[in-house]
LUMFI-814007 format. One record per residue (C-alpha): residue number from 0; x, y, z. Coordinates in Angstrom, 1 decimal. Last residue first. Example, Ala and Ser with C-alpha at 12.3 -4.5 7.8 and 13.67 -1.06 7.14 Angstrom:
2
(1, (13.7, -1.1, 7.1)),
(0, (12.3, -4.5, 7.8)),
END
This chain:
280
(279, (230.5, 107.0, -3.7)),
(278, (231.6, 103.9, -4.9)),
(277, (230.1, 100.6, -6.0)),
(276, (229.9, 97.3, -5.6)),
(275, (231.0, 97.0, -1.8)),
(274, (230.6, 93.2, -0.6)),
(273, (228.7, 93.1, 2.9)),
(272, (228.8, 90.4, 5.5)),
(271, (225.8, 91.0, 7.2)),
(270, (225.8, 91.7, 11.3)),
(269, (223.2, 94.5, 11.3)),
(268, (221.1, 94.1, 8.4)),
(267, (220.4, 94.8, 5.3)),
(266, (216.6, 93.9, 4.1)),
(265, (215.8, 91.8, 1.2)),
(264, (211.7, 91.7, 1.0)),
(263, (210.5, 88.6, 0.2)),
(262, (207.6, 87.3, -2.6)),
(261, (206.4, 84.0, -2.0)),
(260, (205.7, 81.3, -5.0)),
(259, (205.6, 77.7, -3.3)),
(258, (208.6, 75.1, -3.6)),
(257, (208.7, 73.7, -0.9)),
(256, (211.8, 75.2, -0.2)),
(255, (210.4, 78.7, -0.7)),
(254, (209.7, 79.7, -4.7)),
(253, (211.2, 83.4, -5.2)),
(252, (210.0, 86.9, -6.4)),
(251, (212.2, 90.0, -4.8)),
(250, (211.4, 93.1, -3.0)),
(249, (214.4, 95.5, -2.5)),
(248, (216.9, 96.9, -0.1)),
(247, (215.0, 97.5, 3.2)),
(246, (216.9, 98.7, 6.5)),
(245, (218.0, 97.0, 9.4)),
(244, (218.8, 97.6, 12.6)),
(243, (219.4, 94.7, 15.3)),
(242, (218.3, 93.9, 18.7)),
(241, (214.4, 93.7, 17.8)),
(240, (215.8, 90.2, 16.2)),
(239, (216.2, 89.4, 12.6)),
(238, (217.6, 86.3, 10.8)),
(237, (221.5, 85.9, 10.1)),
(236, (223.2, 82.7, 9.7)),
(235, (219.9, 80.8, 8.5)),
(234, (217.7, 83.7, 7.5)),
(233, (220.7, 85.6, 5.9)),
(232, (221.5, 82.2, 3.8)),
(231, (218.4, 81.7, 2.6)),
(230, (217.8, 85.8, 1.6)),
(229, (221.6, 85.9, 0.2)),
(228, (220.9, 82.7, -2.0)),
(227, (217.7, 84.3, -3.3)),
(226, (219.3, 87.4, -4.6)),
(225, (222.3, 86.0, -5.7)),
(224, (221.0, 83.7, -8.0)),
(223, (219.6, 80.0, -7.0)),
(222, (216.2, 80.3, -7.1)),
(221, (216.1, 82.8, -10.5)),
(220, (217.8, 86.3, -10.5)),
(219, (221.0, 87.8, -9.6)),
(218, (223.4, 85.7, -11.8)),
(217, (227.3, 84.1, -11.8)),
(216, (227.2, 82.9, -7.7)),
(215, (230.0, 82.6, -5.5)),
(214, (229.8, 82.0, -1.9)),
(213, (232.2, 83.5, 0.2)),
(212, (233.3, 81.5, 3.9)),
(211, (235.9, 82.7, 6.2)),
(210, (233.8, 85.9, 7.8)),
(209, (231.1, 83.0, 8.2)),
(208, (233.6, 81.7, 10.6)),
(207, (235.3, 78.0, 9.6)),
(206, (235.2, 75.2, 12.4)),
(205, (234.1, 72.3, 11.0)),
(204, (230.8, 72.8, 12.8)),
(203, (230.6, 76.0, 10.4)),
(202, (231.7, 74.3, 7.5)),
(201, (228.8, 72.0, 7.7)),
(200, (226.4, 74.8, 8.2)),
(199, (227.8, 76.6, 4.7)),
(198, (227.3, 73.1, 3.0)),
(197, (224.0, 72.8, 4.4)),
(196, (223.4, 76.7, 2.9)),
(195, (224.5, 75.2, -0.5)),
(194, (222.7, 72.2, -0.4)),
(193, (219.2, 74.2, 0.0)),
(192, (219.8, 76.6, -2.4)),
(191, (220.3, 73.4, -5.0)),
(190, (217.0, 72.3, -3.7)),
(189, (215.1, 75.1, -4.8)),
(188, (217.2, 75.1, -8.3)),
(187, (216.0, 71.5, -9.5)),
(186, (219.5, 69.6, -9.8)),
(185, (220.0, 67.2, -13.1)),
(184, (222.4, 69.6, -14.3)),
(183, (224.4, 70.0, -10.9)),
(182, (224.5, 66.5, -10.6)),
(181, (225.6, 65.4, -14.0)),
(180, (228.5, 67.9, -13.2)),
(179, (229.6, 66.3, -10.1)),
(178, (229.4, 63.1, -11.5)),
(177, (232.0, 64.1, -13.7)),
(176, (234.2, 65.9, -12.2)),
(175, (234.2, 63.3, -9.3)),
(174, (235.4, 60.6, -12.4)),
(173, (234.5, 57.2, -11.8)),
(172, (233.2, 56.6, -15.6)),
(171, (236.8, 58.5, -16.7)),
(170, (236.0, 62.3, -18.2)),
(169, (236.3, 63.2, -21.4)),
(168, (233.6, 61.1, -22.9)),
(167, (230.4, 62.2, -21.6)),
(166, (227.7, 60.7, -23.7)),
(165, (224.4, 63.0, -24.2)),
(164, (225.5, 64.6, -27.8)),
(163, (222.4, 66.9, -28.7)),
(162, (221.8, 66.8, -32.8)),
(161, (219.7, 69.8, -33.8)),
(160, (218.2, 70.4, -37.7)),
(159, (216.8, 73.9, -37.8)),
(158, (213.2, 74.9, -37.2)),
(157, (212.7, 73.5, -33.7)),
(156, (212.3, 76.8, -32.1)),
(155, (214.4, 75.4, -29.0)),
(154, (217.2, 74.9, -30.8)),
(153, (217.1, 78.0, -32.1)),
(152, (216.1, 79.9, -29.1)),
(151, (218.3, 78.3, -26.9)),
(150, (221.1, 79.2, -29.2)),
(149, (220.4, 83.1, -29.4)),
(148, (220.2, 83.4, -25.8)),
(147, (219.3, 87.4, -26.5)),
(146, (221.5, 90.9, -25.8)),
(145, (225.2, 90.5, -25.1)),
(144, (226.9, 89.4, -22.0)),
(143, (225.6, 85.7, -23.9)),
(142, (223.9, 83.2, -22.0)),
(141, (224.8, 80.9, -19.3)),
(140, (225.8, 77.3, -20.6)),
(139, (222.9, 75.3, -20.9)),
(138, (222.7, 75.7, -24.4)),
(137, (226.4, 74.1, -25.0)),
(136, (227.8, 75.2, -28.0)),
(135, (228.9, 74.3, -31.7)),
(134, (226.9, 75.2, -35.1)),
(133, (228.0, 74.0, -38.8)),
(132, (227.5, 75.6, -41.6)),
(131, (228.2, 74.4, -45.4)),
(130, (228.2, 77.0, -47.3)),
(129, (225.0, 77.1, -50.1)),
(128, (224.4, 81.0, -49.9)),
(127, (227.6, 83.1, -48.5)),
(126, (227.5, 83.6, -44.9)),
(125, (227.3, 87.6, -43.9)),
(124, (223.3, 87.4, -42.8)),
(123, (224.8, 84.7, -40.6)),
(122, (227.3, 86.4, -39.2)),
(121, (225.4, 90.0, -38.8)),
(120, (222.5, 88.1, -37.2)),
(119, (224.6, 86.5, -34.7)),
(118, (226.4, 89.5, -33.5)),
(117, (223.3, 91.2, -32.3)),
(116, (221.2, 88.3, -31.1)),
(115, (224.5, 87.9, -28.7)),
(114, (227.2, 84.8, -28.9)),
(113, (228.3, 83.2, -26.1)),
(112, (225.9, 80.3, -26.7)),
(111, (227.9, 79.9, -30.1)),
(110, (231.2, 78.4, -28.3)),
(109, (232.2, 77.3, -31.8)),
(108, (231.0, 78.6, -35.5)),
(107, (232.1, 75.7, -38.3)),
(106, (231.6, 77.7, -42.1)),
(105, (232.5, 74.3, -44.4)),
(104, (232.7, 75.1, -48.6)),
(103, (234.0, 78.6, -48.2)),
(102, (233.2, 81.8, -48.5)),
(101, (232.1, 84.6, -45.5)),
(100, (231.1, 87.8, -47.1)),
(99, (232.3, 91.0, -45.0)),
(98, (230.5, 94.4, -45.8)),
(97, (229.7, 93.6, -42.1)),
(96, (227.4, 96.5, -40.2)),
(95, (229.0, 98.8, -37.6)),
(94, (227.8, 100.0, -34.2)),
(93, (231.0, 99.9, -32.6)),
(92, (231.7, 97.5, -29.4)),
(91, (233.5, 95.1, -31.4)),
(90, (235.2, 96.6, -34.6)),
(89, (233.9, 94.6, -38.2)),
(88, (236.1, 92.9, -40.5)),
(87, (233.6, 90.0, -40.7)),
(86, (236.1, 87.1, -39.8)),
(85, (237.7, 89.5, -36.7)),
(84, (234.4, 89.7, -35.4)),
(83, (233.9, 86.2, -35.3)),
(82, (237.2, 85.6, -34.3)),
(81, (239.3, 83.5, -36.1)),
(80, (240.8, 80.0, -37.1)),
(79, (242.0, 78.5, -39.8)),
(78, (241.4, 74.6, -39.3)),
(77, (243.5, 72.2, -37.4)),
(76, (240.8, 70.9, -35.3)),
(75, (241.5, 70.7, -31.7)),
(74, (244.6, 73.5, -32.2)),
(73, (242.4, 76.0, -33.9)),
(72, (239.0, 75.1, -31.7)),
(71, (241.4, 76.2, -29.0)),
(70, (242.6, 79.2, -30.5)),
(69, (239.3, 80.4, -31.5)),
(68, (238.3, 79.8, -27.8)),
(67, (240.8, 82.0, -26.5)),
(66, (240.0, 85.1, -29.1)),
(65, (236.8, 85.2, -27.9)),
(64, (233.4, 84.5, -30.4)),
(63, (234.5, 81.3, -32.5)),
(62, (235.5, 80.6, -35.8)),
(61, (236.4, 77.8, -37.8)),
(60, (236.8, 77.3, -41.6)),
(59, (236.9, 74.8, -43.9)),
(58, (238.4, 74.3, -47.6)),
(57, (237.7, 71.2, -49.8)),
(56, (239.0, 71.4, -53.9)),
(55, (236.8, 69.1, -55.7)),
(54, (238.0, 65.8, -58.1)),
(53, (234.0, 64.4, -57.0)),
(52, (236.2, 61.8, -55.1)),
(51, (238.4, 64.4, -53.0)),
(50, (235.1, 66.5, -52.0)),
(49, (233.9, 63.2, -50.6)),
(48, (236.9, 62.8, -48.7)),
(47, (237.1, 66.6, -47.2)),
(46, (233.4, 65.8, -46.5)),
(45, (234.0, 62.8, -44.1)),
(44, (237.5, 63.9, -42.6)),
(43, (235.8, 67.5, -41.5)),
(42, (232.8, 65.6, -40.4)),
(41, (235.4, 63.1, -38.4)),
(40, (237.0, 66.4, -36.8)),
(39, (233.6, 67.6, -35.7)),
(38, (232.6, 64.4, -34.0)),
(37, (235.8, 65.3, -31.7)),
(36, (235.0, 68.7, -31.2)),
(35, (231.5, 67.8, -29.9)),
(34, (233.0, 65.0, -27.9)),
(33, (230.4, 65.0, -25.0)),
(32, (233.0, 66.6, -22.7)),
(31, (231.3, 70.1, -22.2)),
(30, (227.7, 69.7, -22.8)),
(29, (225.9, 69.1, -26.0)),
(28, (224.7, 70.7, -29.3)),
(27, (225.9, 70.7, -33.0)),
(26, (223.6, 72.5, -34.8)),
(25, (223.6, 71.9, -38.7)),
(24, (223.1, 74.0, -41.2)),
(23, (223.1, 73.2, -45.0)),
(22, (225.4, 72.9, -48.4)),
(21, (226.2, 69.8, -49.9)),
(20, (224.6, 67.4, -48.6)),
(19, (224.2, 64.1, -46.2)),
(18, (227.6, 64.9, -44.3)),
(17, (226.2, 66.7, -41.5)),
(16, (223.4, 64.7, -41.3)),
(15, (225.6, 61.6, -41.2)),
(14, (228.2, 62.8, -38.8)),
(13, (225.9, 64.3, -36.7)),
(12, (224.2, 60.7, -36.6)),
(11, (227.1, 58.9, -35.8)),
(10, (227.5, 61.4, -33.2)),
(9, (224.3, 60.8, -31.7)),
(8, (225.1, 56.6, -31.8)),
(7, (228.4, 56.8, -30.4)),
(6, (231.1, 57.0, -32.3)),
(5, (233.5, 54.1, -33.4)),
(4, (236.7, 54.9, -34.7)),
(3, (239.3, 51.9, -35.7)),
(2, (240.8, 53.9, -38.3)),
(1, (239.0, 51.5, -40.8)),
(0, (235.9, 52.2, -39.0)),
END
């Protein structure tokens, strides 16, 4: 308050929690402009002053699984700043346990949905008892390359303390960005197939071939991964006729836009657009 601050009620009360004790973990959960970085900077302040009256020495560190977002969390916060893997003196990729013990009075672990079951149990197994740590991520980010969705499960176990920010801050009330992103959230999958092959028709009466037009999409499975999206968007641009040859490619589980269970068979077909995965 005397810097003129004034956080929103779920930050107020990450601050608090976070700054209730000594030692602890906290998980600091919300999605990307919700000021997690921000509310950590005022724990930081918080605790560094309460260290300063008890006449105690205050030392933090931050670290994060990619070398990017360490910088990142380095230059937002002003804390040291590593990789995990880097912090526990272990090689990526080898089968290696940490000799490494992690010491200090504040342990802060950024982008944490990126992190593996793997990797998470060797840094927390390598945090000295009584440090301080505090947890950052997004859970509805996609999950880790490596084995588990280690911060869904803890947050969804309901054993640790959790404090979700829900206030977007970065972006300006009338921001495209940001509705956008609400949107996509709030979006049940089914229906989010269904946008994307009216946005392919609509840029077909705009003019564009489908030779013109990629969709992206980051996963194979659910209602809106790869595998459903190229069986909507085959049967609209694409559907069979005696005229064409096909062959079968797999069977796949998916809701149909009414949402009832069906199981289809992917076939490829005469006229597809094809992207080459492999060689031969």
């Amino acid at each position: 308050a005397a810097d003129g601050i004034v956080l929103e009620e779920m930050q107020r009360k990450a601050v608090l929690q976070a700054c209730a004790n000594r030692g602890g973990l906290l998980i600091l959960n919300g999605q990307a402009g919700c000021g997690k970085t921000f509310t950590l900077n005022i724990i930081i302040k918080v605790l560094s002053e309460l260290y300063k009256r008890q006449g105690l020495p205050f030392s933090a560190r931050i670290m994060a699984p990619t070398g990017q977002a360490a910088q990142v969390a380095r230059r937002a916060t002003g804390l040291p700043a590593s990789t995990i893997p880097r912090a526990l003196h272990i090689v990526v990729d080898q089968d290696t346990e940490a000799e490494t013990s992690i010491s200090c009075d504040c342990v802060v672990v950024d982008e944490f949905s990126m992190v593996g079951i793997n990797l998470a149990a060797t840094l927390l197994s390598s945090i000295a008892g009584g440090t301080k740590t505090i947890i950052m991520g997004d859970f509805r980010q996609l999950p880790s390359i490596d084995p588990g969705n280690v911060l869904r499960d803890i947050i969804e176990s309901g054993v640790l303390p959790v404090v979700t920010l829900n206030v977007v801050k970065r972006q300006g009330s009338g921001s495209g960005v940001l509705y956008n992103a609400n949107e996509i959230l709030a979006d049940d999958p089914v229906a989010a197939r269904q946008s994307i092959v009216s946005m392919v028709t609509a840029m077909g009466r705009r003019g564009y071939r489908l030779q013109d037009i990629q969709v992206l999409c980051p996963q194979k499975q659910t209602d809106v991964g790869i595998n459903a999206l190229n069986y909507a968007l085959q049967t609209a641009f694409n559907p069979p006729s005696e005229s064409k040859a096909e062959v079968f490619s797999q069977q796949v589980e998916i809701h149909a836009d009414d949402g009832t269970p069906q199981t289809v068979r992917l076939m490829l077909r005469e006229g597809d657009k094809v992207v080459n995965t492999a060689n031969n």
